[in-house]
N, CA, C and O of each residue as an XYZ file, in Angstrom:
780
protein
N       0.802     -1.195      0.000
C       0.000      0.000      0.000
C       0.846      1.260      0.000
O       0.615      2.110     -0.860
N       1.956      1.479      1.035
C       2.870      2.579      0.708
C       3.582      3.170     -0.594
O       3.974      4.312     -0.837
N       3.622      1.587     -1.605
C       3.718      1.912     -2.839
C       2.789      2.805     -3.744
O       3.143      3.662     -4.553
N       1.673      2.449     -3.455
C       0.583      3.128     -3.932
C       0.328      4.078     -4.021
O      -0.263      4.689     -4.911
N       1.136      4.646     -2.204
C       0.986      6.418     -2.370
C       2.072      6.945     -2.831
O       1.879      7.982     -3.465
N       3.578      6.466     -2.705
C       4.228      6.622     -3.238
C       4.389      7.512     -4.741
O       4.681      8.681     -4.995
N       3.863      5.714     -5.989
C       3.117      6.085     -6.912
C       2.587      7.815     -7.371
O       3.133      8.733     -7.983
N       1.172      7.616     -6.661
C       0.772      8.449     -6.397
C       0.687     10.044     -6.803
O       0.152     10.903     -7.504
N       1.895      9.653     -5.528
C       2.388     11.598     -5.277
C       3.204     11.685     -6.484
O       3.284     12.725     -7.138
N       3.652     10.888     -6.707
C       5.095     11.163     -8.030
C       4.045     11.530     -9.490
O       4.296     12.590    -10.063
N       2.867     10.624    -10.070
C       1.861     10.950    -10.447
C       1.535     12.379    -10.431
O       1.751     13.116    -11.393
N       0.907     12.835     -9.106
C       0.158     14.039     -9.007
C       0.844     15.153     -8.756
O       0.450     16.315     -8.658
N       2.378     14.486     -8.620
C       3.607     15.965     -8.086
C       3.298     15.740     -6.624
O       2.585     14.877     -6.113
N       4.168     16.953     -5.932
C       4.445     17.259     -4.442
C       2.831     17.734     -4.185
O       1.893     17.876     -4.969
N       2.926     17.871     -3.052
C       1.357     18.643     -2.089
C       1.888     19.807     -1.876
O       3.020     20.245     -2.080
N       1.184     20.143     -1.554
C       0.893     21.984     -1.449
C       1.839     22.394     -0.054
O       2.356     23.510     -0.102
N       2.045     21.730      0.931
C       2.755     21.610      2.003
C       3.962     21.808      1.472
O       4.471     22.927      1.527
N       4.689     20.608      0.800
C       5.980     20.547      0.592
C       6.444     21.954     -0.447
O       7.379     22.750     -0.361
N       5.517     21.838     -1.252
C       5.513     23.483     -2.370
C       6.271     24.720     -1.242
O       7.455     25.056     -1.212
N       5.358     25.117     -0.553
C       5.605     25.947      0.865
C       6.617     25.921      1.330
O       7.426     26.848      1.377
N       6.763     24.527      1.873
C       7.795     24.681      2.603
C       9.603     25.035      1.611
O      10.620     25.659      1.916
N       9.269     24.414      0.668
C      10.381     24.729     -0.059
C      10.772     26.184     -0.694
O      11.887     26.457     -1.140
N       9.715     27.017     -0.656
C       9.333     28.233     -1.025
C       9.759     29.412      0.330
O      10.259     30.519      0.127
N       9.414     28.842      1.696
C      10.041     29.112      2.717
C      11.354     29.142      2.779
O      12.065     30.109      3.053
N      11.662     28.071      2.519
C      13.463     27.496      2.775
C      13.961     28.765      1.597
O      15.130     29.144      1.670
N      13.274     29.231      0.801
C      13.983     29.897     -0.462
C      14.390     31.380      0.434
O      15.474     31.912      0.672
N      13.055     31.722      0.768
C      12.796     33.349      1.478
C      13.474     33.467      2.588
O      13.652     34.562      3.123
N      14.054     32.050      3.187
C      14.535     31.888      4.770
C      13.634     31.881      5.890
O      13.967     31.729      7.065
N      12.647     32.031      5.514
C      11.760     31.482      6.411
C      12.292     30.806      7.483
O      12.794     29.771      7.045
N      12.488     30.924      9.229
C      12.676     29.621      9.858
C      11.287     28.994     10.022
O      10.358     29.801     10.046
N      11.029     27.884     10.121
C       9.797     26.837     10.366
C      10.148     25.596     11.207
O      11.339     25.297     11.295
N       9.270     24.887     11.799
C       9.522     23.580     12.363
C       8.892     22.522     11.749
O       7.723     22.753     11.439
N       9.538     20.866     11.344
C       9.195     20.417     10.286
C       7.705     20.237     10.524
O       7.091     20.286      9.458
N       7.160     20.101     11.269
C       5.937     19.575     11.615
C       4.520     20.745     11.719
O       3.631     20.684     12.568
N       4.605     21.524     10.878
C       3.992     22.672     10.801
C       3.012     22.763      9.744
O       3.158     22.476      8.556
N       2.217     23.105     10.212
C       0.567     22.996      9.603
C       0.834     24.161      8.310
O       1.649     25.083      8.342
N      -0.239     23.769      7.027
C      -0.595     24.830      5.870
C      -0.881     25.742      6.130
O      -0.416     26.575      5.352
N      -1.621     26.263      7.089
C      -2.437     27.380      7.338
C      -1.112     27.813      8.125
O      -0.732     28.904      7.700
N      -0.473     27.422      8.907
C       0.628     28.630      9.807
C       1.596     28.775      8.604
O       1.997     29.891      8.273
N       1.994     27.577      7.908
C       3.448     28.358      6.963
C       2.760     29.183      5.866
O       3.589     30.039      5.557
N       1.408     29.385      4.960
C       0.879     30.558      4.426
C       1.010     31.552      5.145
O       1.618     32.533      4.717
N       0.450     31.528      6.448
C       0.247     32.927      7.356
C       2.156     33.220      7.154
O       2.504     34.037      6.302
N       2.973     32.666      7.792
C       4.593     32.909      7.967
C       4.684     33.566      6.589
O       4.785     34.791      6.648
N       4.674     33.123      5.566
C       5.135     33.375      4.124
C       4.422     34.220      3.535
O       5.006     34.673      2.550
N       2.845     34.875      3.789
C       2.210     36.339      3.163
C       2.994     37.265      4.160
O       3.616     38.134      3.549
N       3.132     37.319      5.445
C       3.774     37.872      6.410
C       5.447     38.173      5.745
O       6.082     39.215      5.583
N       5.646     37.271      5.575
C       7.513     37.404      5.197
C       7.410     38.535      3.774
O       8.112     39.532      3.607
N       6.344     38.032      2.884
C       6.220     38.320      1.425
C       5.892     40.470      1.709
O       6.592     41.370      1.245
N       4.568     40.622      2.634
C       4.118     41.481      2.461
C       5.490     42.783      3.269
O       5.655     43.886      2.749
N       6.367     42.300      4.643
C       7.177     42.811      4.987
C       8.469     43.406      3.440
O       9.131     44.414      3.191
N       8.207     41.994      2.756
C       9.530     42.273      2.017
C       8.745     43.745      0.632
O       9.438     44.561      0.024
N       7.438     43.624      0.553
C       7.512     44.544     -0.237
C       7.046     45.954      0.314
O       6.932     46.869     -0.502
N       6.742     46.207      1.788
C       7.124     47.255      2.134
C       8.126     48.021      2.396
O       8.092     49.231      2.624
N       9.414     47.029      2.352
C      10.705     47.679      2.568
C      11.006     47.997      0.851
O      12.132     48.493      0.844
N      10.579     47.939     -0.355
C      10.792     48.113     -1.536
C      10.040     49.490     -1.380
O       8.858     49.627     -1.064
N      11.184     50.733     -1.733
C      10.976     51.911     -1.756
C      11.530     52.526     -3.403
O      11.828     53.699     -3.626
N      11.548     51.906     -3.959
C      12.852     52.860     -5.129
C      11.507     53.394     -5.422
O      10.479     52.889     -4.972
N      11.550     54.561     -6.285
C      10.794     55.331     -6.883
C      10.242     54.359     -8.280
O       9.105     53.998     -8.582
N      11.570     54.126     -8.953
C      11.014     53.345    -10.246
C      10.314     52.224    -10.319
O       9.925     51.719    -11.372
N      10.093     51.716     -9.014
C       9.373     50.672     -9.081
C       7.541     51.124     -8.897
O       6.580     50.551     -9.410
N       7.551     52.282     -8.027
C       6.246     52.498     -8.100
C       5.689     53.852     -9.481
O       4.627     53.881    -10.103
N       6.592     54.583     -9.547
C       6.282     55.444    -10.494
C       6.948     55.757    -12.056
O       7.620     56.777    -12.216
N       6.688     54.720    -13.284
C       8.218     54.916    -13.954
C       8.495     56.496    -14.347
O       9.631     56.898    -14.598
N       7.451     57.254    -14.369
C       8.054     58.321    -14.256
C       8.558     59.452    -13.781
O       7.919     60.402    -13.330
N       9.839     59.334    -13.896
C      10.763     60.275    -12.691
C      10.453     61.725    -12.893
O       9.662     61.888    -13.821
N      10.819     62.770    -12.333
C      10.746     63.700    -13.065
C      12.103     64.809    -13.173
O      12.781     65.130    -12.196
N      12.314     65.281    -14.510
C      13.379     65.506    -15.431
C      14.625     65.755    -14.334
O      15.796     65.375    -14.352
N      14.041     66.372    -13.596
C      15.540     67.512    -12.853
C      15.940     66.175    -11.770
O      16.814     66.549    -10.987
N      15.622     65.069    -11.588
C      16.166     64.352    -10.227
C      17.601     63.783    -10.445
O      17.847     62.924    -11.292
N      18.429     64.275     -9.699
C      20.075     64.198     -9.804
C      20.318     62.862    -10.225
O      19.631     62.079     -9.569
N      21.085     62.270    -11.132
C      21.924     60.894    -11.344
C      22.723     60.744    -10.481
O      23.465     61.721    -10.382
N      23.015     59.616     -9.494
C      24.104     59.224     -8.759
C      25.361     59.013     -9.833
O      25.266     58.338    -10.857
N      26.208     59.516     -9.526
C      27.257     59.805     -9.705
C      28.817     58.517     -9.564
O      29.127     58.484     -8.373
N      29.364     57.964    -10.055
C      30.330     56.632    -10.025
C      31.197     57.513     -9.229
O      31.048     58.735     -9.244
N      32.201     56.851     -8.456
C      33.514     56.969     -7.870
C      34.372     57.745     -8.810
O      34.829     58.842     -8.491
N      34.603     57.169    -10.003
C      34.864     57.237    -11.142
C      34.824     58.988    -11.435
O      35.849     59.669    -11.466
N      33.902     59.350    -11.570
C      33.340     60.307    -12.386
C      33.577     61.135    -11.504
O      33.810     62.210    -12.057
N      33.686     61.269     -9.747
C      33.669     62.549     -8.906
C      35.340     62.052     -9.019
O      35.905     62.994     -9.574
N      36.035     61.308     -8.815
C      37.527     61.114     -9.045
C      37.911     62.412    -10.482
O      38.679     63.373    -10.453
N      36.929     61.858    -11.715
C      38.008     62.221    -13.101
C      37.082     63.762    -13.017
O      36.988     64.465    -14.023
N      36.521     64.105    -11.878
C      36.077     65.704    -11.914
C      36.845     66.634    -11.434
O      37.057     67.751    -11.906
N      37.465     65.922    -10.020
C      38.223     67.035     -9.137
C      39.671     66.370     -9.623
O      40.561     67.221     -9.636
N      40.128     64.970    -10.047
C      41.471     65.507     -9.933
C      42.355     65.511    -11.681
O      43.504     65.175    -11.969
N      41.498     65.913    -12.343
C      41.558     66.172    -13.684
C      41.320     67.314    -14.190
O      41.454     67.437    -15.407
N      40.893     68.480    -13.360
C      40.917     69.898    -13.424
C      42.246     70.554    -13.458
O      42.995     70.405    -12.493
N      42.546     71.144    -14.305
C      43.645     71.744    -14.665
C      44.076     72.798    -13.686
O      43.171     73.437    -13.150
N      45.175     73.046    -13.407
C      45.787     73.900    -12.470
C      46.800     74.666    -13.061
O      47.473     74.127    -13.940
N      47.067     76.005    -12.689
C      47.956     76.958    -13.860
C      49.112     76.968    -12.772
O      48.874     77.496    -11.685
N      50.275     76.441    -13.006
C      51.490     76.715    -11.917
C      52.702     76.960    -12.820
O      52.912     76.711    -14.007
N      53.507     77.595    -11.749
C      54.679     78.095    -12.218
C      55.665     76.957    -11.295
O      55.617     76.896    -10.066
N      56.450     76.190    -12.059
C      57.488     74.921    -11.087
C      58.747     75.433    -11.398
O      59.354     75.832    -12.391
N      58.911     75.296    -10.308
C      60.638     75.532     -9.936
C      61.166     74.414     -9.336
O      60.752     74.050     -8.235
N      62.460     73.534    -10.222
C      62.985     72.843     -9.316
C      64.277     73.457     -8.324
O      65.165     74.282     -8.538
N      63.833     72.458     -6.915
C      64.929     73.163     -5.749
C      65.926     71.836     -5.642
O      66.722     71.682     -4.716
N      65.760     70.945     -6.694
C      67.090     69.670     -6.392
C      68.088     69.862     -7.439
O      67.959     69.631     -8.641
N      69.500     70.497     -6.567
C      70.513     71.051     -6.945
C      71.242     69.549     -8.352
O      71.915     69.838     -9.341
N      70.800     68.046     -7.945
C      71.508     67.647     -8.901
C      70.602     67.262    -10.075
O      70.794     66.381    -10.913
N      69.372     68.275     -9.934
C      68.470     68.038    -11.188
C      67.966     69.907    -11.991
O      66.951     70.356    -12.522
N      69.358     70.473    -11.650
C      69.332     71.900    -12.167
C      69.042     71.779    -13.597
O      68.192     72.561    -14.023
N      69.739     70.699    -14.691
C      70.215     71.191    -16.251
C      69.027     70.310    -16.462
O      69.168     70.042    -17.655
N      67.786     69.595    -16.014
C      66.710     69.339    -16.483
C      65.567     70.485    -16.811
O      65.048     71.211    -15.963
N      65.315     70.488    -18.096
C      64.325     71.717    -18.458
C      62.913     71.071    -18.087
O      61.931     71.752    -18.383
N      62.673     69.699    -17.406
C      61.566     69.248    -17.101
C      61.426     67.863    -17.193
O      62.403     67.313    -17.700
N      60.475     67.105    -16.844
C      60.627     65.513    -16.369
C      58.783     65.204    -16.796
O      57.830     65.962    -16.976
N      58.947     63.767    -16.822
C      57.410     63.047    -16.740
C      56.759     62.469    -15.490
O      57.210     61.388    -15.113
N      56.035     62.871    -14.976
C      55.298     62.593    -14.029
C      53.984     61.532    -14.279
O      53.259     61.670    -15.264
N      53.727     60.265    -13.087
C      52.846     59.594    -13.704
C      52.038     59.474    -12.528
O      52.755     59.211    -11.563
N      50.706     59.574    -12.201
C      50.317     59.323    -11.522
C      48.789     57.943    -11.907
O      47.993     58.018    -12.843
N      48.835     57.036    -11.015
C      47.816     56.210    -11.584
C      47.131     55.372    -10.019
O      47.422     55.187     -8.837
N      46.073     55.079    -11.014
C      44.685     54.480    -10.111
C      43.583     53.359    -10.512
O      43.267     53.366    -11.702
N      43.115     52.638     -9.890
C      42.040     51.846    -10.797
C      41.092     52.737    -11.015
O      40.433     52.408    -12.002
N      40.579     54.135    -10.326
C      39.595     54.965    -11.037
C      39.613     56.094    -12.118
O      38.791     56.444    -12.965
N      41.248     56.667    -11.663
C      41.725     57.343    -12.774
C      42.193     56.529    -13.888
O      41.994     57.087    -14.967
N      42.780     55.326    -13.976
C      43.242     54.977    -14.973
C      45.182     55.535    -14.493
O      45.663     55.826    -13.397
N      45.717     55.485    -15.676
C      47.050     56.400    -15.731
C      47.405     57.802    -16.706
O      47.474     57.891    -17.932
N      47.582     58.763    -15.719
C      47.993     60.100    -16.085
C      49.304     60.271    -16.025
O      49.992     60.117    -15.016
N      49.664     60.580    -17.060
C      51.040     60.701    -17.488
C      51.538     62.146    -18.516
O      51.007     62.339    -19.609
N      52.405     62.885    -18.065
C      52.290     64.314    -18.297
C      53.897     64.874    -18.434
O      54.495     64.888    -17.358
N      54.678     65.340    -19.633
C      55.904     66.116    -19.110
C      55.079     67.381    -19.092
O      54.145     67.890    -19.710
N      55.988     67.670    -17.947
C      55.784     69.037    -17.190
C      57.351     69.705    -17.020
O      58.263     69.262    -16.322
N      57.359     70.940    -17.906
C      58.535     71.523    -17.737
C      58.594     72.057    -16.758
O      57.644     72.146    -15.981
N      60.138     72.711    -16.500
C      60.209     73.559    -15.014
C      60.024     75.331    -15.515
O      60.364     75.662    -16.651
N      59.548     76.192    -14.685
C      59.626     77.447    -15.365
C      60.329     78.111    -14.570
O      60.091     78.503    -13.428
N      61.426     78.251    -15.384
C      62.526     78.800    -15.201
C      62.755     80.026    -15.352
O      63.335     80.914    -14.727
N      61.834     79.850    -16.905
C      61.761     81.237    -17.327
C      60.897     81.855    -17.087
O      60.760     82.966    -17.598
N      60.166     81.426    -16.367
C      58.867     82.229    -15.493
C      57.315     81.751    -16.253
O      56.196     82.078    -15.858
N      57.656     80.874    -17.467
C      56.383     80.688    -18.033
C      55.559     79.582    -17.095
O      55.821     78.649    -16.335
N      54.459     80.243    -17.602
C      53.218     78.790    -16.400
C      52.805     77.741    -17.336
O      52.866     77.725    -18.566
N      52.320     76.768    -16.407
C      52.109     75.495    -17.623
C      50.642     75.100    -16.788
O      50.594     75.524    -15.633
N      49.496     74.354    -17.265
C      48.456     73.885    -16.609
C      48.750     72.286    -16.905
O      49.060     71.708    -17.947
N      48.469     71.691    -15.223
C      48.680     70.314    -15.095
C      47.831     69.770    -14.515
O      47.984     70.746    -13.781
N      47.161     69.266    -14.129
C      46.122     68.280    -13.974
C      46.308     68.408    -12.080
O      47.387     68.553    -11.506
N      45.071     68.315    -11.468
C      44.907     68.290    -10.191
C      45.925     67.272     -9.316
O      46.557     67.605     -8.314
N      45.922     65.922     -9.966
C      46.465     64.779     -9.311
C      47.639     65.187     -9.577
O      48.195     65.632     -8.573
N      48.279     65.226    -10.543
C      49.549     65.626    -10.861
C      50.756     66.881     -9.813
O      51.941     66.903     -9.481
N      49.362     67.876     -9.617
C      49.775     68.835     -8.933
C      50.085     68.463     -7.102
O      51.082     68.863     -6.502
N      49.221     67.816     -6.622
C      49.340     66.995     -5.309
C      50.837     65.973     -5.068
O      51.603     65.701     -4.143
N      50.678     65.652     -6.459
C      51.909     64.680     -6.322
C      53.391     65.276     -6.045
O      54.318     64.897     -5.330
N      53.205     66.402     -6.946
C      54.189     67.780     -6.788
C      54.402     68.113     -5.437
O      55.293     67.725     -4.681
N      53.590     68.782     -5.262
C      53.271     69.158     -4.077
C      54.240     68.363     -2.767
O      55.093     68.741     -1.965
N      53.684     67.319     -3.028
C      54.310     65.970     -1.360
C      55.782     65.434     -1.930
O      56.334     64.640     -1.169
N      56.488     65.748     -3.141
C      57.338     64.797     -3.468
C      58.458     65.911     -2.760
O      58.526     67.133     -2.632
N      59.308     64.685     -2.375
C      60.647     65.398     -2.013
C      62.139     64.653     -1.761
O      62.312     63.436     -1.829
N      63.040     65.518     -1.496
C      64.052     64.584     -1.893
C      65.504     65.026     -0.469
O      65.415     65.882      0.411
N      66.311     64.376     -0.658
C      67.239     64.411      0.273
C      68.371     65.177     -0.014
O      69.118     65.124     -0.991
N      68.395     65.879      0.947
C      69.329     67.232      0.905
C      70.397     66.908      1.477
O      70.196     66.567      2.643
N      71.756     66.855      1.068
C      73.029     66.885      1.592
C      73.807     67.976      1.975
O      73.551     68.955      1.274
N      74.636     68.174      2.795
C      75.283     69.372      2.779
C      76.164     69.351      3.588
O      75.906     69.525      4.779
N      77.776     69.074      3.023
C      79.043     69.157      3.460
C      79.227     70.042      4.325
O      78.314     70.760      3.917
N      79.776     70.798      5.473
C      80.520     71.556      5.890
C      81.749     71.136      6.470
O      82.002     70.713      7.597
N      82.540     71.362      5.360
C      83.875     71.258      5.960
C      84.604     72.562      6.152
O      85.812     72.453      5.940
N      84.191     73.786      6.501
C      85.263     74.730      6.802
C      85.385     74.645      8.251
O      84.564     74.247      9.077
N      86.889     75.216      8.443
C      87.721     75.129      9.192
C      87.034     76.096     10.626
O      86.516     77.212     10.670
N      87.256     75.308     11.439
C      86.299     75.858     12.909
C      84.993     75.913     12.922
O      84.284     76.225     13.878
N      84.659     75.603     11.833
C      82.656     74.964     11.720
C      81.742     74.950     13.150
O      82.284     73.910     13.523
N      81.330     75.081     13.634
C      79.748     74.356     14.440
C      79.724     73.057     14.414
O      80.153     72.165     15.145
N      79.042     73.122     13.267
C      78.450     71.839     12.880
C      78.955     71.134     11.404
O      78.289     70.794     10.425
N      80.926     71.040     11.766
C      81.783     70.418     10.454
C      80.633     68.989     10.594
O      79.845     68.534     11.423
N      81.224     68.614      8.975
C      80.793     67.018      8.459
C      79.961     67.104      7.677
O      79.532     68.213      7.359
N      79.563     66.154      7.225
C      78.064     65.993      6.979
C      76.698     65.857      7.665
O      76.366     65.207      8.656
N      75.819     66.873      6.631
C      74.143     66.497      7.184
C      73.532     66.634      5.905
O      73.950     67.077      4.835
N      72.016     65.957      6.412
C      71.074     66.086      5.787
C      69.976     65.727      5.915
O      69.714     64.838      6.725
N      68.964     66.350      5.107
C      67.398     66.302      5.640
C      66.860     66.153      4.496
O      67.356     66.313      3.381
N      65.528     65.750      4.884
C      64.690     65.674      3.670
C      63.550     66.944      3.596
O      62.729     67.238      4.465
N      63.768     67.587      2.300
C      62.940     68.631      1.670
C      62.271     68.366      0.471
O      62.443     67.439     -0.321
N      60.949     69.940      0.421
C      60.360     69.835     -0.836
C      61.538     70.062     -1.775
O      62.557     70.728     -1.589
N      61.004     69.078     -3.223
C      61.775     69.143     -4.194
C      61.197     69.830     -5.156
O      61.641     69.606     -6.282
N      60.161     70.762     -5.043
C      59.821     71.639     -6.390
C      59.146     73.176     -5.286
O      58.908     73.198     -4.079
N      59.034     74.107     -6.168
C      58.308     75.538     -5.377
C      57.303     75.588     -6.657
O      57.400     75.629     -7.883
N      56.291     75.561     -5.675
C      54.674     75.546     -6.833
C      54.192     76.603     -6.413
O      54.044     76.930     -5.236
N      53.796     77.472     -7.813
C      53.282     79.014     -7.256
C      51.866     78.765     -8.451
O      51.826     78.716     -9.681
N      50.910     78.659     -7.467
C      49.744     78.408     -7.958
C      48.905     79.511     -8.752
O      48.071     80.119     -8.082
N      49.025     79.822    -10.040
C      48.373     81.295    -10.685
C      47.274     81.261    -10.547
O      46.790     80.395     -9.818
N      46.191     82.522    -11.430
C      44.751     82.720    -11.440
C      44.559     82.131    -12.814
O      45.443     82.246    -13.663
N      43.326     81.448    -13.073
C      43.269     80.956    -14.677
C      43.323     82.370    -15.343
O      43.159     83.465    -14.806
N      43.687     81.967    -17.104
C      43.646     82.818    -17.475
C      42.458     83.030    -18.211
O      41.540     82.254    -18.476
N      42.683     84.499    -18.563
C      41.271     85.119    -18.736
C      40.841     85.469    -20.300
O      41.686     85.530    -21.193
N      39.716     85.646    -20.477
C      39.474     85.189    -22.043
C      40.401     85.977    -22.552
O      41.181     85.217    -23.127
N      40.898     87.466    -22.715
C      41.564     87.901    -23.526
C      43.301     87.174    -23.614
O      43.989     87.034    -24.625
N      43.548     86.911    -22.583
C      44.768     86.019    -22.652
C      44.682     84.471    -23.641
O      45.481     83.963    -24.428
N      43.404     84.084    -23.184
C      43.158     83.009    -23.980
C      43.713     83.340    -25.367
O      44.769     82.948    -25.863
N      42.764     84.156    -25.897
C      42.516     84.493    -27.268
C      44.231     84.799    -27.567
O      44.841     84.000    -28.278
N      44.903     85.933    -27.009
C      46.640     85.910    -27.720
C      46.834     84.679    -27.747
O      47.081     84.224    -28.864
N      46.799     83.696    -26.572
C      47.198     82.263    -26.883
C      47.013     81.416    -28.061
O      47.717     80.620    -28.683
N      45.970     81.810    -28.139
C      45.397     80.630    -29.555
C      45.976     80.981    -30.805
O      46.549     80.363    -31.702
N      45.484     82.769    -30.481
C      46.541     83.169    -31.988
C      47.941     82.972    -32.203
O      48.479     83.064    -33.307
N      48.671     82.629    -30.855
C      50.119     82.488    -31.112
C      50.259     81.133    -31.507
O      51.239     80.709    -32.119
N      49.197     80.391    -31.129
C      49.486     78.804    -31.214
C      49.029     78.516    -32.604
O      49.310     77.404    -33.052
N      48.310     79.422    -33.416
C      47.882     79.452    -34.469
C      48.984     79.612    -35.315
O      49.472     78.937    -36.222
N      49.281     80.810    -34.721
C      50.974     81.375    -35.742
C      51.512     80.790    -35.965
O      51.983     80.731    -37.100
N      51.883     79.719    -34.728
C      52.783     78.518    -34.658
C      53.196     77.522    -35.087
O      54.262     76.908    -35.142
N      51.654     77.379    -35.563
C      51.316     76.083    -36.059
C      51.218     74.474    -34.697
O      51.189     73.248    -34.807
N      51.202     75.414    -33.614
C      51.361     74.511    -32.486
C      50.057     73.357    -31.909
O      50.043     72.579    -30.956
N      49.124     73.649    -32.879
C      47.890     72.795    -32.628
C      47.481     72.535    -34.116
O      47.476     73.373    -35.018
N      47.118     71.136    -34.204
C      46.585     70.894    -35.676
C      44.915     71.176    -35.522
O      44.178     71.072    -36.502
């Protein structure tokens, strides 16, 4: 006879019980095995109706938004806003064994920036150059080791010392302003310095 029901159920599929309960086990439901239809429905409209009061997004109840509501914004995108803004500086190098360099490549990189990579001359001659925010920070903190012999005779402090200092003087300008722009372009025009 156990065959029979066996049979049966395999025939007619699972019961409505086991449906539930497996439907429970999905939602996490806890239950005890021995638990009546009527309590695991009640548990599971209960679990169901909690879960769609905590569903707040807008798009789910209204698809239409309206025009002006801000886009969230990637990591990404507030990263390549602030440190990809150009900065107008005048660089001076202060490392005595990097005097006869008219300027160097700087790289700065990130998984959100990607890699920025930039020669940046020194202005020597007083001209300004615009470099990129990140670039300029990097400036900023880099520094290098200062030596300095004193060997004259009855010294203080004969021998050697040294410390570590900034290795560039960053004099941060005002952008420039449209009429400056404009000589610029025309000189770069003259130049042939932009295709």
């Amino acid at each position: 006879m156990s065959e029979d029901i066996q049979t049966e159920s395999l025939i007619n599929g699972p019961d409505e019980l086991s449906l539930l309960k497996q439907r429970a086990t999905v939602l996490g439901i806890v239950f005890s095995n021995n638990i009546g239809l009527d309590k695991l429905k009640e548990k599971v409209d209960a679990h169901l109706a909690q879960l769609e009061a905590t569903v707040t997004a807008p798009a789910l109840t209204d698809p239409q938004l309206p025009a002006n509501t801000p886009k969230k914004r990637t990591l990404r995108q507030i990263m390549l806003e602030e440190q990809m803004k150009l900065v107008r500086v005048n660089i001076s190098n202060l490392d005595p064994k990097k005097k006869d360099l008219p300027g160097e490549v700087f790289t700065v990189a990130n998984e959100y920036l990607g890699t920025v990579r930039k020669y940046i001359p020194y202005g020597a001659d007083g001209k300004s150059y615009h470099i990129p925010m990140c670039l300029y920070n990097l400036l900023k903190d880099k520094e290098f080791l200062y030596i300095r012999v004193n060997n004259k005779p009855g010294a203080k402090n004969a021998g050697v010392s040294h410390e570590y200092t900034k290795e560039f003087s960053l004099e941060v300008l005002p952008p420039l302003t449209e009429e400056e722009l404009k000589k610029l372009a025309l000189a770069q025009a003259a130049s042939n310095a932009i295709d």
